[in-house]
C-alpha positions as a printed Julia matrix, in Angstrom:
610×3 Matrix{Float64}:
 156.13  104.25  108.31
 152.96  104.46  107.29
 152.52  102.06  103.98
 149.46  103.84  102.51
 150.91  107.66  101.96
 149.29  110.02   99.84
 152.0   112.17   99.35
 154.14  111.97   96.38
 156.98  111.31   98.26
 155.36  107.95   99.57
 156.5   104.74   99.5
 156.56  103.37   95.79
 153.87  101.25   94.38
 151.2   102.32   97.28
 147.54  104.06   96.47
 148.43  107.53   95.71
 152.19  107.78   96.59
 153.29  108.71   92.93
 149.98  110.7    92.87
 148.15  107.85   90.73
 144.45  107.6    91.85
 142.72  104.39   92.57
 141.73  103.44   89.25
 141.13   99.69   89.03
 138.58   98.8    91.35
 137.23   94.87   91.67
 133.45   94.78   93.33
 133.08   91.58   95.08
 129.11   90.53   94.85
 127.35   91.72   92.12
 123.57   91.89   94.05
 121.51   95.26   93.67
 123.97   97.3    95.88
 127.49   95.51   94.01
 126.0    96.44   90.8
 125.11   99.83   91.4
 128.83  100.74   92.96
 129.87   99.19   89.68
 127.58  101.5    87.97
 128.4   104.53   89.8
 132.82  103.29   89.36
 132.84  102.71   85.77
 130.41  105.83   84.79
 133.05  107.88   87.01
 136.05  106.93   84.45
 136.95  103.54   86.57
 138.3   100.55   85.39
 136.17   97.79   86.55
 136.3    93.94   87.79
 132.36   93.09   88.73
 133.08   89.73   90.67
 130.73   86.94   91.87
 130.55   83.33   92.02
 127.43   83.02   90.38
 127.55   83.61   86.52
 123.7    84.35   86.5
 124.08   87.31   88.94
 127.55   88.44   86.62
 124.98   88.54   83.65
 121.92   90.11   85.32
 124.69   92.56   86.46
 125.97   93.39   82.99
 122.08   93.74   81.95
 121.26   96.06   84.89
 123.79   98.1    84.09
 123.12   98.75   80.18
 119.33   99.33   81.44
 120.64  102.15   83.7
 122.98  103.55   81.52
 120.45  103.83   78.62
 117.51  105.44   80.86
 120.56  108.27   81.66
 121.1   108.57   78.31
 117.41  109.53   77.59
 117.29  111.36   80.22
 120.18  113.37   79.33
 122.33  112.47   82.05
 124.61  110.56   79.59
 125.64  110.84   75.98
 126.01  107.8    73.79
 129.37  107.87   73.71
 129.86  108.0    78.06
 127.2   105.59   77.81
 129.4   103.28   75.74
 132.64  104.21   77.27
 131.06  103.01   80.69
 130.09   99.48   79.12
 133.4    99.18   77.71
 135.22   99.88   81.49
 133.38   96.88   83.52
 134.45   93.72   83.22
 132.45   90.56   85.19
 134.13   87.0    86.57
 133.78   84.39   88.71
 136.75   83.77   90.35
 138.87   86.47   93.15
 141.65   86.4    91.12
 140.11   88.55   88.8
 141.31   91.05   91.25
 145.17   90.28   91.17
 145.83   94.17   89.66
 142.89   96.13   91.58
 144.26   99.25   93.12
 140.85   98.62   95.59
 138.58   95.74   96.18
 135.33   96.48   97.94
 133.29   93.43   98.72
 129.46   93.28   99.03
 129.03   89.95   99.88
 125.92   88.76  102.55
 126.46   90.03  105.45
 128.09   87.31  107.49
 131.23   87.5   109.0
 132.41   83.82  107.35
 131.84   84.55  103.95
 133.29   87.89  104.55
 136.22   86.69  106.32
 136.8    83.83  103.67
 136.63   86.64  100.98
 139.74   88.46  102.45
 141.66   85.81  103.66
 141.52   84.88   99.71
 142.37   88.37   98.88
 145.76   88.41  100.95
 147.0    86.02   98.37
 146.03   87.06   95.29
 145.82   91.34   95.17
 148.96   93.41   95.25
 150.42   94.37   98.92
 149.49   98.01   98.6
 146.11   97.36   97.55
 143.25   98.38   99.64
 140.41   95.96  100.96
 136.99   97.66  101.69
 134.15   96.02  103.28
 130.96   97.18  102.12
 129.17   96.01  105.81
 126.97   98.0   107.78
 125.88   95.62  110.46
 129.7    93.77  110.62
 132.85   94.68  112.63
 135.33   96.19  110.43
 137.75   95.68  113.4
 137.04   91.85  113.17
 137.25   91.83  109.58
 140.38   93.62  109.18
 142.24   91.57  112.25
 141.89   88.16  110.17
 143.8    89.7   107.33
 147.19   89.56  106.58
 147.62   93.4   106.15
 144.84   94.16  108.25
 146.14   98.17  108.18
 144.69   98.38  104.3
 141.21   96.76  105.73
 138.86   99.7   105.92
 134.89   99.98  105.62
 133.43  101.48  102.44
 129.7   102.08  103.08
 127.62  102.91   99.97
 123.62  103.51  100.18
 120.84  101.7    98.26
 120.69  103.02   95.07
 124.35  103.48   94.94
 124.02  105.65   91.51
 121.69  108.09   93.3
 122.61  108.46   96.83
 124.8   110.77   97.88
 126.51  109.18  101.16
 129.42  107.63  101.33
 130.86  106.46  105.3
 134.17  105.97  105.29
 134.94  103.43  107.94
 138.19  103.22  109.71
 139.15  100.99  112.66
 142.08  101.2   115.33
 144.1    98.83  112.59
 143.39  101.19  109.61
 146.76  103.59  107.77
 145.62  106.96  107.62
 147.03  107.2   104.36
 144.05  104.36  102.96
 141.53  106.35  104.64
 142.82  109.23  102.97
 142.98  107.34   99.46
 139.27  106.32   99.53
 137.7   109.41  100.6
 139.49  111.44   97.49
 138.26  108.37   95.69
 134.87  108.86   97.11
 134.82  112.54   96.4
 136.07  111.9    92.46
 132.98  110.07   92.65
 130.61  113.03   93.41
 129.78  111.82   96.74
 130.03  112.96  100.2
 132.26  111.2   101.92
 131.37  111.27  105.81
 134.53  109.87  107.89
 133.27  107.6   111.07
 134.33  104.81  113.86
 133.62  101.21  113.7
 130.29  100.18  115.32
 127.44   98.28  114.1
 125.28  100.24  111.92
 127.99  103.26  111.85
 126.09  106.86  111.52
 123.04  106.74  109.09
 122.28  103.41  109.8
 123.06  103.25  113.42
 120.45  106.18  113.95
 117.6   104.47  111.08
 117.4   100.89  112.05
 116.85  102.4   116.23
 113.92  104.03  114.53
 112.75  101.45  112.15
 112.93   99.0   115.08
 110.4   101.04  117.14
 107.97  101.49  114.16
 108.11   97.58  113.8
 107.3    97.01  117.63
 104.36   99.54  117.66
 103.15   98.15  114.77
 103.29   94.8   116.35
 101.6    95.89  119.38
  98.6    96.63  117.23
  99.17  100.26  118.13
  98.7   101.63  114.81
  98.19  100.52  111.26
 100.75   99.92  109.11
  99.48  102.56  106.58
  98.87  105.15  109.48
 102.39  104.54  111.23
 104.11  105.11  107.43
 101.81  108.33  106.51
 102.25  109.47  110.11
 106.5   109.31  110.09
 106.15  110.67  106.08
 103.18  113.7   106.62
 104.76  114.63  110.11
 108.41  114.51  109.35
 108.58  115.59  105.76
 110.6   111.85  105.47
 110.13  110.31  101.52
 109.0   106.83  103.16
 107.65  105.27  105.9
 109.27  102.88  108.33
 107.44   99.79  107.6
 107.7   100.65  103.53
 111.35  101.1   104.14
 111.79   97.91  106.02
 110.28   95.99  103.06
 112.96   97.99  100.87
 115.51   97.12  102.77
 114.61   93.92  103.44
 113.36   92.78  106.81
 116.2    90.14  107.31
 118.49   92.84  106.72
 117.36   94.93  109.4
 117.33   91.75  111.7
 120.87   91.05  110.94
 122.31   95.34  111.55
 119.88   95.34  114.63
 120.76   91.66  116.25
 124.69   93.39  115.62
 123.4    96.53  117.31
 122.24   94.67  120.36
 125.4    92.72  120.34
 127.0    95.76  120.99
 124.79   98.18  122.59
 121.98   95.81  125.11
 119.74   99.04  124.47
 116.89   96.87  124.22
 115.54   99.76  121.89
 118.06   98.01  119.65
 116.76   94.34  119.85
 114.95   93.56  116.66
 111.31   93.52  117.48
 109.94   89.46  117.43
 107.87   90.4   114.53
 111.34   90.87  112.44
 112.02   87.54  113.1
 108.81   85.86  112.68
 108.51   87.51  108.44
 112.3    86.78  107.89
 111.55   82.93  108.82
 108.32   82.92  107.29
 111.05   84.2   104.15
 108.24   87.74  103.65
 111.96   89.49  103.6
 110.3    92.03  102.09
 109.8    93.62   98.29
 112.28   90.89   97.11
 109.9    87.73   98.1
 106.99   90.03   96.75
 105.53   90.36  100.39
 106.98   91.68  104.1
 104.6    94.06  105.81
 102.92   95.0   102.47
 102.27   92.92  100.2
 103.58   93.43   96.85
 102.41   92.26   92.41
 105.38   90.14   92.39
 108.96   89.72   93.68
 111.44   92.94   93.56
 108.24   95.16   92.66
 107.65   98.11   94.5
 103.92   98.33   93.17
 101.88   97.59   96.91
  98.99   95.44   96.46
  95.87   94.92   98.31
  96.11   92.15  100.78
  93.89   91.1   104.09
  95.19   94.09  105.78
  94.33   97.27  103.75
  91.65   99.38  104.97
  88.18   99.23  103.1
  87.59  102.74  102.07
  84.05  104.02  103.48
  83.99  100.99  105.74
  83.18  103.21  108.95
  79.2   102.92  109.93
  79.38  105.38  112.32
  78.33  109.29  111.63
  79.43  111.81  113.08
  77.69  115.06  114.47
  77.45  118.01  112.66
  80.04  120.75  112.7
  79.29  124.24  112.13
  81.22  126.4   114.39
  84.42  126.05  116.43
  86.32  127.15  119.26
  89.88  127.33  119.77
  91.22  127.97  122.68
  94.73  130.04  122.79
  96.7   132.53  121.12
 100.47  131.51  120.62
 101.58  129.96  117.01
  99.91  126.62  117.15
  95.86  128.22  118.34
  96.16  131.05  115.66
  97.67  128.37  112.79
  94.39  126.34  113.96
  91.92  129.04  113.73
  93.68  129.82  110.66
  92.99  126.34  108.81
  89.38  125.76  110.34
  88.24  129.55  108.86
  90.17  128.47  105.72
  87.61  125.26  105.47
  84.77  127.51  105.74
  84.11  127.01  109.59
  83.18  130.1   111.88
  85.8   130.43  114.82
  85.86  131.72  118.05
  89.24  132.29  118.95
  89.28  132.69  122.73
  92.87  133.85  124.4
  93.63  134.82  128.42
  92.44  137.97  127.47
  91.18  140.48  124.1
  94.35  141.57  123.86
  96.22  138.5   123.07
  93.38  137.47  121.54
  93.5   140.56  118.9
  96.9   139.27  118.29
  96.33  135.34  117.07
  93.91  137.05  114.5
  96.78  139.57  113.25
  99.02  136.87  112.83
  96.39  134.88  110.69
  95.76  137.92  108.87
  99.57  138.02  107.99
  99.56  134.67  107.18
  96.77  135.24  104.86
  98.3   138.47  103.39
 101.49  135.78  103.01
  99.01  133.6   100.61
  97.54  135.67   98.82
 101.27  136.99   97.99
 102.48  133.99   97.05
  99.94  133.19   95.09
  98.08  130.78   96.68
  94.87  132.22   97.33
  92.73  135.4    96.38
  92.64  138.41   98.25
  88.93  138.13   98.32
  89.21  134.95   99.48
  91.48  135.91  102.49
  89.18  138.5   103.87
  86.27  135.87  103.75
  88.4   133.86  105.9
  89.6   136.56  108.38
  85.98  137.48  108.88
  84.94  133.91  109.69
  87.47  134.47  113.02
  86.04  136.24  116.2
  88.33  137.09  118.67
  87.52  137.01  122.22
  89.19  137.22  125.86
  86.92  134.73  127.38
  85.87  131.33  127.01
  81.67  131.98  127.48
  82.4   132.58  123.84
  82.32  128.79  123.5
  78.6   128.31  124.82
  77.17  127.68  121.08
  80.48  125.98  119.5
  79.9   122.46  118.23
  83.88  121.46  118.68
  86.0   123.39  121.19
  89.77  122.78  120.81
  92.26  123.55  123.25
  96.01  124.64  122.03
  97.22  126.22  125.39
 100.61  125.45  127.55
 101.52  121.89  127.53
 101.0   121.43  131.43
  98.65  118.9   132.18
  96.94  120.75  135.57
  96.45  123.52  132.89
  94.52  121.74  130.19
  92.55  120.15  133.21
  91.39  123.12  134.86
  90.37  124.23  130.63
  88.36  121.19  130.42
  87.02  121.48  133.61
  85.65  125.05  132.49
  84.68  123.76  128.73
  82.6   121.25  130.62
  80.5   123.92  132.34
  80.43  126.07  128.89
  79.98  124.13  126.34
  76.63  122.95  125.22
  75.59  118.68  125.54
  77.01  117.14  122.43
  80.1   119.37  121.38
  83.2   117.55  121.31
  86.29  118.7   123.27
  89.53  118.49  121.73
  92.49  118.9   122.98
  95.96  118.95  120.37
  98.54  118.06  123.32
 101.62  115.98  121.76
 102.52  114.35  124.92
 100.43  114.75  127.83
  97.51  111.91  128.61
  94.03  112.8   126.65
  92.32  110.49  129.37
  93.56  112.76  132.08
  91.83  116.1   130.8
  88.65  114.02  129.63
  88.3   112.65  132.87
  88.2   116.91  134.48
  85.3   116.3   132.74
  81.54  115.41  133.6
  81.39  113.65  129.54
  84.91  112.16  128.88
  83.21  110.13  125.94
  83.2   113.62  124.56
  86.81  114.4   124.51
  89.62  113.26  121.76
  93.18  114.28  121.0
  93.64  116.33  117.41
  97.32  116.77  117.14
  97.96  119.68  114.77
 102.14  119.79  113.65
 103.1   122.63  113.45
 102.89  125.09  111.07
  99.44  123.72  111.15
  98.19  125.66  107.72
 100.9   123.72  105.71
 101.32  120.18  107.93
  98.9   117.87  106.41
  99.05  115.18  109.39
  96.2   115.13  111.95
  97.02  112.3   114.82
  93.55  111.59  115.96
  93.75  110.19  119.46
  91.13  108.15  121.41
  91.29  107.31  124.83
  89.5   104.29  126.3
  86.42  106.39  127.01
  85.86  108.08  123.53
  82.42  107.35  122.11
  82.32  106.12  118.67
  80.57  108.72  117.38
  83.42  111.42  118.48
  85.53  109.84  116.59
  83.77  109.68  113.94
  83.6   113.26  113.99
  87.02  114.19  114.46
  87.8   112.17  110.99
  84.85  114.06  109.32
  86.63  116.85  110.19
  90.23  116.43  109.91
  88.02  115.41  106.03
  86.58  118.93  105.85
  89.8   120.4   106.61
  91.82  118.33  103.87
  94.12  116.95  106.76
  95.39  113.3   106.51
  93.77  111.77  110.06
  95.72  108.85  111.47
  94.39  106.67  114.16
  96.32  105.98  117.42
  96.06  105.1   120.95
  96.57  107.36  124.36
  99.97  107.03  124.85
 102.36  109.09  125.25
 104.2   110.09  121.84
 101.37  109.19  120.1
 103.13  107.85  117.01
 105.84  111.05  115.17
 106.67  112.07  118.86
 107.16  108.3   119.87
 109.54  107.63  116.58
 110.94  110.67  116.41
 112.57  111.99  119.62
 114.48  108.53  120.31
 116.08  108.77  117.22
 116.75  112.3   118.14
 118.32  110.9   121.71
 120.27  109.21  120.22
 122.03  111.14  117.71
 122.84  113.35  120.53
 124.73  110.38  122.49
 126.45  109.69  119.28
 128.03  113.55  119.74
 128.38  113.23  123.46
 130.42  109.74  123.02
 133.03  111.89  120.1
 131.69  109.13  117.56
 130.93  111.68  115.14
 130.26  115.43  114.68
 127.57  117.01  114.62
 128.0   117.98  110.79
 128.74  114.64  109.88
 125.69  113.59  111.79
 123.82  115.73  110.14
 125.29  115.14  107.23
 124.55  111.11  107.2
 120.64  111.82  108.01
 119.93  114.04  105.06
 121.86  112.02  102.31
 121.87  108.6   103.41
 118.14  108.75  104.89
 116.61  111.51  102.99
 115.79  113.51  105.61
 114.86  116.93  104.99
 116.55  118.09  108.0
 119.75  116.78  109.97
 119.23  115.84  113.76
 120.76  118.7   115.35
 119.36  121.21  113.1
 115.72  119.96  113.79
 116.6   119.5   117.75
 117.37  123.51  117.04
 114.51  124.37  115.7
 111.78  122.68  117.74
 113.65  123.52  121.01
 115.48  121.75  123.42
 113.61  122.84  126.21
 110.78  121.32  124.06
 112.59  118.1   123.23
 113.82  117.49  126.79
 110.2   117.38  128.2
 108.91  115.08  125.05
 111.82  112.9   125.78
 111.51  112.65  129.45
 107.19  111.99  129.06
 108.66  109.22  126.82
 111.1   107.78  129.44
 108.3   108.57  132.24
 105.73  105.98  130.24
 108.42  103.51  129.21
 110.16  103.33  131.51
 113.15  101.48  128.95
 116.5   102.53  130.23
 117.61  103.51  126.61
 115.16  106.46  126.52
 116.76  108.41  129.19
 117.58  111.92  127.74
 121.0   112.66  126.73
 123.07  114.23  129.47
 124.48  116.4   127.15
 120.55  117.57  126.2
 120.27  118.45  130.0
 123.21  120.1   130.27
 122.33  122.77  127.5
 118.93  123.1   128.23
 120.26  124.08  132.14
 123.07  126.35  130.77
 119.89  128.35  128.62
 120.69  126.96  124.76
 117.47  126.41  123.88
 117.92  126.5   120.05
 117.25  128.89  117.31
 115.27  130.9   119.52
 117.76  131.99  121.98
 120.09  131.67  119.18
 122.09  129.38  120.32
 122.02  125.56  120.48
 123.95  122.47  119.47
 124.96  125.49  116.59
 125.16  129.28  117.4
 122.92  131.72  115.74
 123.07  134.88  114.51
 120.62  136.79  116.42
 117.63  139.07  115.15
């Protein structure tokens, strides 16, 4: 029978069997992510016991929590009187037993599987037999946790997000030991809350976490590698992805020891070596820069627990570069699909004339109506003059061959991402082009060397990656291969400049840096769906209110195309040949059965079609 029924014909004295919520609640460690359950607990109507051994952190709790309460009471999320109701329902101590008539107990204690394991073995004597044990982890087996108790079916995972008060998420984590019926208790208690409860299995990192850390991993090791700059790997991952922090920022909030610990579990579990914590991890968490708490981690910080970034040995020097670039008058961009018209679009916008060169008038005629209607969508909206649209249609001359290009001073390619076709376009651009215009091309994953190198000038060529919609995406990945000339470069940032674009630096390799972050993480949601961890709603779900993304996994992988993500994935594999890159099965499979996504309207989702 199961001892932790809902129903009101349960057995007696259990969470919810006489349809009595769980309304004494004891929070075991009273750090920044304790304190802010207690917040969120006692604001909620809660009775609260706020429990840790240290009576400075019970205090520092107690004034955290007035200083929260009082900015939502000026901020009108609060009224004096909720404010002081709140106060009045938490309670601090130093000693478990302060949890002998908790209804739940959720501990946030460090994440090590001693103290943890001390913490409940405590618990079994002192808390009522129908009470419910939560572990806060998300690097630690709940499994292992709940098979050292003495009731180890009321052991369950409980995993809040940092702030607790403001984020949404909520994983409710149950192992092969867990009742249904305490599952069922906490996620009504979770809901009560006003969060979004997201049920999930028992593996290191669980959803959220077990997709972010992958990610923040990688960012760490190409940052290590001296691939990128820090600030150009963080603007890259928050201009290309719409995502409210970069990886190396976020690291430092999370606190780089912490991510050693949830990634050395990963590994543990997984050997994806994707998932081993990147030597640099180790080397700041020794060296104790853990981050914003010690005041320094990647960034450095004005003091400890400040999230004001500071200028340190690292930061750029603004107007440091001594090379100048050549002048830029007129451009030519080569192609007519989305991506060459969104180009010519932004360059006409910056006051540049444009040749915009397709396989033939026709098409060509075409990228210029869809600027136009992209302008007319502006000027609609709002956003610019009518005036000033039709000054910036004019500026575009469309042509069906690319002799138009003969007086251009940049030529930029945005045709089919086959390499043997950008080749045999540089090859021609070579022969065009006048000495001294640069050659661009805005491939996301094919080798910039390779199409230089169809050239007789390859110091000439660079990669501009454009995102896509390129008249609203403010990142530029500006990418030099081995045989750019400084002076190219230079150019290509005194453009990306002109055309109020945010330019970040990186290497020829595939991915560049969004692509390289991105589509792993993207992998590997999908082998969380293929292995039944958890749905694809769920998934979803977890990404968008646990990691602020502005768009779930599968609902990105639908929009971009998983044709599209299939080939980025497999350039990715191709070059890195690590083991853990290997696309999805399930990807393959519905890219060979013809569910592309959105546009053939129907995906990992189905789609009403236009």
């Amino acid at each position: 029978m199961d001892a932790f029924s809902a129903s009101s014909s349960g057995t007696p004295g259990t969470p919810g069997a006489s349809g009595t919520p769980l309304n004494t609640v004891a929070v075991v460690g009273l750090g920044t992510m304790g304190t802010g359950i207690a917040e969120v607990l006692a604001v909620a109507g809660r009775e609260v016991v706020g429990i840790d051994i240290s009576e400075q952190a019970a205090a520092h709790a107690v004034a955290a929590l007035e200083a929260s309460t009082a900015r939502a009471v000026r901020r009108e999320r609060l009224t004096e009187g909720e404010r002081a109701d709140a106060l009045a329902r938490f309670h601090t101590a130093t000693d478990l037993r302060a949890a002998a008539d908790a209804d739940l107990v959720i501990e946030v204690a460090p994440e090590s599987y001693e103290v943890k394991q001390q913490i409940f073995r405590e618990l079994d004597g002192i808390v009522r037999p129908d009470t419910i044990l939560a572990t806060g982890t998300n690097a630690l087996s709940v499994t292992r946790l709940a098979a050292d108790s003495a009731r180890p079916e009321r052991v369950l995972g409980l995993h809040f997000f940092n702030p607790a008060p403001a984020m949404k998420l909520v994983e409710v984590v149950s192992s092969v030991l867990t009742a249904p019926g305490a599952v069922a208790a906490v996620t009504e208690l979770a809901t009560a809350l006003g969060k979004e409860p997201v049920a999930v299995g028992d593996r290191p990192g669980f959803v959220a976490d077990g997709l972010l850390f992958g990610y923040l991993n990688q960012a760490a090791a190409m940052y290590e590698a001296k691939y990128a700059s820090r600030e150009d790997i963080d603007a890259a991952m928050r201009l290309g992805c719409g995502l409210p922090m970069g990886p190396l920022a976020l690291l430092d909030l999370i606190g780089v020891d912490t991510a050693r610990t949830v990634l050395d579990a990963m590994y543990a579990e997984s050997h994806d070596r994707l998932h081993a914590p990147a030597p640099i991890l180790k080397q700041l968490s020794e060296a104790g820069l853990t981050g914003r708490k010690a005041g320094r981690g990647f960034y450095t910080y004005a003091e400890p627990d400040s999230g004001e970034v500071v200028r340190d040995a690292l930061t750029p020097v603004e107007g440091a570069r001594q090379t100048r670039g050549r002048e830029v008058r007129a451009v030519g961009v080569a192609g007519s699909g989305t991506m060459a018209s969104g180009i010519a679009e932004v360059f006409a916008k910056a006051g540049y004339d444009v040749v915009l060169a397709g396989r033939s008038e026709e098409k060509a005629v075409a990228a210029k109506a869809r600027v136009a209607a992209s302008l007319s969508r502006s000027v609609d909206k709002g956003r610019m003059t009518a005036e000033a649209a039709a000054k910036t249609l004019d500026r575009i001359a469309p042509c069906g061959s690319y002799e138009a290009f003969a007086d251009v001073d940049l030529a930029l390619e945005a045709v089919a991402e086959d390499l043997e076709v950008k080749r045999q376009l540089f090859a021609t651009l070579d022969k065009i082009c006048k000495p001294g215009a640069v050659l661009a091309t805005t491939t996301s994953s094919l080798p910039v060397v390779a199409c230089a190198r169809a050239t007789s000038r390859p110091g000439d060529v660079i990669g501009l990656h454009f995102f896509n919609p390129a008249p609203a995406m403010k990142l530029v990945e500006v990418v030099r291969t081995v045989l750019t000339e400084d002076e190219v470069h230079a150019t290509a940032r005194e453009v990306c400049a002109t055309l109020k674009k945010h330019p970040v630096d990186c290497g020829d390799r595939a991915g560049f840096i969004v692509n390289a972050l991105l589509f792993p993480y993207l992998n590997n949601a999908v082998k969380m769906v293929q292995e039944h961890y958890a749905t694809l709603d769920d998934i979803d779900a977890a990404m968008k209110l646990g990691g602020g993304y502005p768009m779930g996994p599968f609902e990105l992988l639908d929009v971009v195309g998983l044709d599209v993500s299939l080939a980025i994935e497999k350039v990715l594999h191709r070059e890195f040949r690590e083991p853990g890159l290997a696309p999805a099965p399930l990807l393959e499979h519905l890219v060979a059965a013809g569910c592309l996504g959105r546009k053939t309207g129907r995906g990992f989702r189905e789609y009403a079609r236009r």
